[in-house]
C-alpha positions, 0 to 999 in steps of 0.5 A: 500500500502506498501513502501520499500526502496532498496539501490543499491550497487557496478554494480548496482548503476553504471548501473542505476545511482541510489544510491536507489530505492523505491517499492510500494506494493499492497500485504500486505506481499510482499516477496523478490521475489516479490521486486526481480521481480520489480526491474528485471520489471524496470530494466530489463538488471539485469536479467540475474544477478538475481539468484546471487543478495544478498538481505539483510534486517536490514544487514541480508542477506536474503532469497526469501521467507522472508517477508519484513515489511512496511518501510524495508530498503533492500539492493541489492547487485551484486554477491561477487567477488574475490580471 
């Protein structure tokens, strides 16, 4: 089993109340896409956010494709506003 911590910022940390969240894992190899699909299973009013969320692992952002590692800190972060 796989641990990952993910750390909620700006609306998403209002929204659920959580500064962060663990997810378990049976894959060995989970990827982003599948954190992204458990976090959207828990919190579900995110979803339509979802194709706009960052994801950033070590403070790079990644891709859904990339594999995160045993004990990977993730940070989740709603989509950049501005002007």
């Amino acid at each position: 089993m796989m641990r990952i911590l993910v750390r909620y910022h700006g609306l998403l940390r209002e929204k659920t109340g959580l500064s962060n969240d663990t997810f378990e894992f049976q894959s060995a190899a989970p990827t982003v896409s599948d954190l992204l699909k458990s976090f959207m299973e828990r919190h579900p009013l995110f979803e339509r956010l979802a194709p706009s969320l960052h994801v950033a692992v070590s403070d790079e952002i990644v891709r859904s494709g990339h594999v995160l590692r045993q004990d990977d800190v993730v940070d989740l972060m709603p989509p950049y506003g501005g002007g």
